[in-house]
C-alpha positions in Angstrom: 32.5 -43.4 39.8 31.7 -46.4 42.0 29.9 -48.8 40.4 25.7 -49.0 41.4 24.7 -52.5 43.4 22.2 -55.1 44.5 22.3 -57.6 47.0 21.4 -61.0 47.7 20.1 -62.5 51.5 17.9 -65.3 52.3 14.6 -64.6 53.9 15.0 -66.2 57.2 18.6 -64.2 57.6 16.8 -60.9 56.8 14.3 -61.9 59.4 17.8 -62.8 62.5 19.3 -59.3 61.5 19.1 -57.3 64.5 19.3 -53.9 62.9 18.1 -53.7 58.8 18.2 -50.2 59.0 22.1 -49.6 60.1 22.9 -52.1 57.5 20.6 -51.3 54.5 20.2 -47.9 52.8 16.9 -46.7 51.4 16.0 -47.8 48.1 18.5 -50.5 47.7 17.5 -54.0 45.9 17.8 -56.8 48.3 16.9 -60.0 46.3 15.4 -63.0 48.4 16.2 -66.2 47.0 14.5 -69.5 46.8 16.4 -72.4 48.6 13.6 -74.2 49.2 14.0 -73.9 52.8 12.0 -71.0 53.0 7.8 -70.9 53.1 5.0 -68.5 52.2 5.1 -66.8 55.8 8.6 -66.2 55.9 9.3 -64.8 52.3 6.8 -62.1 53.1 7.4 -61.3 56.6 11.0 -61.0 55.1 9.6 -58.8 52.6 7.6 -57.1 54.9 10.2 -56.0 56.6 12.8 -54.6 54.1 9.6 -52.4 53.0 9.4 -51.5 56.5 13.2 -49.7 56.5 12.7 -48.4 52.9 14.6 -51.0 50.9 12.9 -52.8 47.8 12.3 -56.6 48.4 12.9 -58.2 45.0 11.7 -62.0 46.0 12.7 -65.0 43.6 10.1 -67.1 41.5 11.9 -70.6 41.2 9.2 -72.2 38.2 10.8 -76.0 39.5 10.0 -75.0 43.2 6.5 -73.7 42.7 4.1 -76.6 42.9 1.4 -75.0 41.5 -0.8 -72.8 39.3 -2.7 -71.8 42.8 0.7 -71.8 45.2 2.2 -69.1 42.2 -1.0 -66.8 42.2 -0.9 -66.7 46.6 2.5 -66.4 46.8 2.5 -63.2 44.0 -0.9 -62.1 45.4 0.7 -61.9 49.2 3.6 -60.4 48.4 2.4 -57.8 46.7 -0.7 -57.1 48.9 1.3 -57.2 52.1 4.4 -55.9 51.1 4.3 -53.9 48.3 6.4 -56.4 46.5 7.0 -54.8 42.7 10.1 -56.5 41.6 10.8 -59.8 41.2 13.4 -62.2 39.5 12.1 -64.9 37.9 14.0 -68.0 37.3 14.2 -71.9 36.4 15.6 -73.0 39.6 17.6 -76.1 40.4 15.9 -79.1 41.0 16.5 -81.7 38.7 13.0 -81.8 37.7 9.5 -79.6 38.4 7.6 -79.9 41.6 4.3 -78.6 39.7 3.6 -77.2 36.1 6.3 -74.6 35.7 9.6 -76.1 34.2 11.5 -72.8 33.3 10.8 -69.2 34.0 8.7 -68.6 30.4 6.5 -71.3 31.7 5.3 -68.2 34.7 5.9 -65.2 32.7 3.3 -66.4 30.0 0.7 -67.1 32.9 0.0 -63.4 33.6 0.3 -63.6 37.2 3.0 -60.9 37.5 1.0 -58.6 35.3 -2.5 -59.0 37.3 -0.8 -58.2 40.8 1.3 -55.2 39.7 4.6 -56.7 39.0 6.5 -53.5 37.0 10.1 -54.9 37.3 11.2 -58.6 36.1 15.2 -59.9 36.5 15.7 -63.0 34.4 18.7 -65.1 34.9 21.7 -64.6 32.8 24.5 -67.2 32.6 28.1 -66.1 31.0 29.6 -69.3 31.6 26.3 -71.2 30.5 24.0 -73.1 33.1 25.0 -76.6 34.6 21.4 -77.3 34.5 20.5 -76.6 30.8 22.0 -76.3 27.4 23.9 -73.6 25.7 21.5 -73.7 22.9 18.4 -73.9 25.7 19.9 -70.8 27.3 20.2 -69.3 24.0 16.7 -69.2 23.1 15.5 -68.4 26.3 17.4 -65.6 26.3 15.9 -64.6 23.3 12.3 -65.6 24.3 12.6 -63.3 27.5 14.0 -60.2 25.1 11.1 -61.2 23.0 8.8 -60.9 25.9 9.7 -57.6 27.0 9.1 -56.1 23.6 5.9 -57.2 24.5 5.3 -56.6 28.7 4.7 -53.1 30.2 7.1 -54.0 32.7 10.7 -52.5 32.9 13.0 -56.2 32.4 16.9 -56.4 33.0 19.0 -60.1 33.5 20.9 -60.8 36.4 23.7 -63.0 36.2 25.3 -66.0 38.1 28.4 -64.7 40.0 32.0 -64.9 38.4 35.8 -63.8 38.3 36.6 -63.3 34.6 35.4 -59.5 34.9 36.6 -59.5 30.7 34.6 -62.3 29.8 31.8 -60.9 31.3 32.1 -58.0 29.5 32.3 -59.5 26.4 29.3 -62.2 26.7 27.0 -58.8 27.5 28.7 -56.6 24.7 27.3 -60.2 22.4 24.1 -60.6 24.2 23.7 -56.7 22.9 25.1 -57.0 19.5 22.9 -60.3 18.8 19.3 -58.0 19.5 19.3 -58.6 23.3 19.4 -54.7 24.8 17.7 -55.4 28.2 20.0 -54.1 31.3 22.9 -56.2 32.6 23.9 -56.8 35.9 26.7 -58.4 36.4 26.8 -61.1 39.5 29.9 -61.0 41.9 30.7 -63.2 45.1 30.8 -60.6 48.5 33.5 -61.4 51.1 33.8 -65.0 51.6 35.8 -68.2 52.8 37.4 -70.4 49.8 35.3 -73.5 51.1 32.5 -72.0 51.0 33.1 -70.3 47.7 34.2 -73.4 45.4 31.3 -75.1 46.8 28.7 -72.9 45.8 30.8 -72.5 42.3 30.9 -76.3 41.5 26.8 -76.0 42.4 25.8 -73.1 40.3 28.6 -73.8 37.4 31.0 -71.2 37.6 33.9 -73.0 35.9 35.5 -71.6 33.7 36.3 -68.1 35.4 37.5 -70.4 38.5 41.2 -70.6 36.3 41.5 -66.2 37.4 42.0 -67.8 40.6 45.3 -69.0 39.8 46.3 -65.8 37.1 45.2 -63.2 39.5 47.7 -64.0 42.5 47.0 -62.9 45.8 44.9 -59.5 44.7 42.0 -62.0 44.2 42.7 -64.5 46.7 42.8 -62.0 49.4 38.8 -62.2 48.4 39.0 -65.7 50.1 40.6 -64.8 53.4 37.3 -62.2 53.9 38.5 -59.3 52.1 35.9 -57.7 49.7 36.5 -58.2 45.8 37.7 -55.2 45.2 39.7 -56.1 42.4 37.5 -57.4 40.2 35.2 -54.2 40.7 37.4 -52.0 40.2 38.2 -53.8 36.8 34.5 -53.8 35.6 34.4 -49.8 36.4 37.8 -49.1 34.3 36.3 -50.9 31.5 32.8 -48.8 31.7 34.7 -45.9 31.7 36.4 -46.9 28.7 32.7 -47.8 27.5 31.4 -45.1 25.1 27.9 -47.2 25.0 26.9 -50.0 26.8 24.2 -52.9 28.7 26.2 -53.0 31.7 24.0 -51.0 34.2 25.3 -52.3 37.9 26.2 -55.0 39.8 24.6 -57.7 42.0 25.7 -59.1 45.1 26.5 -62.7 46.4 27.7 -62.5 50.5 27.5 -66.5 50.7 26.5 -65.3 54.6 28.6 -62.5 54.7 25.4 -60.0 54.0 27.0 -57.5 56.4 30.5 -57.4 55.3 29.2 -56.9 52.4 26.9 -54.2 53.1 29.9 -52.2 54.5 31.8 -52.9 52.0 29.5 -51.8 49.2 29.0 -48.1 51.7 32.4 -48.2 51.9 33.5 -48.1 48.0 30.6 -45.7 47.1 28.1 -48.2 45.7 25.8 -47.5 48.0 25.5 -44.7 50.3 25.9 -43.9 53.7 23.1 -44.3 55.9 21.7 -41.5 57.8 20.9 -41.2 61.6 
């Protein structure tokens, strides 16, 4: 059985596709990230329109990007008003340092904002290969903090990972998040059809190291992903080793098209992740 999926595409590029509909199916998560190149207007007209076709819009929260208490409470308050926004991820971000209050996602989890505008569903980042932008140990106890939280939050949490290759030692860092007290839903980033420039650049960026070595082990099964094949490979790995799973966190997949949303919308239909759209 084909593995469930989400996918990633920046605001303004949901707002050039001609056609959302032939592309995106009903119900499907499309996650709009924070680049910083994006304002207030057009994260919710993007959001606006993925409502419009029946997908969910699942914006980001970057706590170093928001400038402030005020700029967090519109932006939530718009989205949710306008359209229908329920389910966001909520995440440190990558400046260097904080362009308001907010330093890491815990600092806008604890404000209540999400919770006053009817926020029900909350991704948090996971890292399996750590974060080039904090500490193990930091990452750690976050983790812990946001597993801690949900005990506590009437909304439905899960964590969302940072794309990688080593599908076993994926695996494995979410059968120990589990084992260690952290049970929330796990899904498991992976990079959609893509050039090799443009793939090692975003890697080095987001700190995607160590998986980078399948790139040589794997042979030309995986590097066909770089030529603009889809990364079927790695998929189908993941699924043989849910199947093999009597229990598990794993719950679905999440989607990275580094500009490839398309390809990787037909890819995802074409596999069985998602299904077909309907005239």
């Amino acid at each position: 059985m084909a593995v469930a999926a989400s996918i990633e595409i920046p605001p303004a590029r949901v707002l050039e596709m001609q056609d959302l509909a032939a592309v995106l199916p009903k119900g499907v998560r499309v996650y709009l990230p924070e680049l910083g190149t994006d304002n207030n207007e057009t994260f919710v007209a993007a959001a606006c329109a993925l409502r419009a076709i029946g997908a969910e819009p699942v914006p980001h929260l970057a706590a170093r990007r928001i400038a402030s208490h005020a700029a967090l409470e519109a932006r939530v308050a718009r989205l949710a008003s306008e359209a229908g926004v329920t389910d966001v991820l909520v995440l440190a971000g990558s400046p260097p340092s904080p362009e308001g209050p907010f330093a890491d996602s815990m600092k806008i989890l604890e404000t209540g904002v999400l919770d006053r505008h009817g926020i029900t569903h909350i991704g948090v980042a996971g890292h399996p290969e750590g974060s080039p932008h904090f500490t193990d140990e930091v990452v750690q106890n976050a983790m812990r903090w946001k597993a801690d939280f949900a005990m506590r939050s009437d909304a439905e949490m899960r964590i969302v990972t940072q794309f990688g290759f080593d599908v076993a030692g994926m695996v494995r860092w979410s059968e120990e998040i589990a084992a260690s007290g952290i049970t929330l839903p796990v899904h498991l980033g992976f990079a959609g059809p893509t050039k090799l420039r443009a793939m090692l650049r975003y890697a080095r960026s987001c700190g995607v190291g160590p998986s980078m070595q399948v790139l040589t082990s794997r042979g030309n099964a995986l590097l066909r992903l770089f030529a603009g094949y889809a990364p079927e490979p790695l998929v189908r790995e993941l699924e043989t080793a849910l199947a093999r799973m009597k229990t598990g966190n794993i719950a679905q997949i999440h989607l990275y098209p580094f500009g490839g949303s398309e390809r990787t919308a037909n890819w995802l239909r074409a596999r069985g992740s998602w299904p077909e759209i309907s005239a």
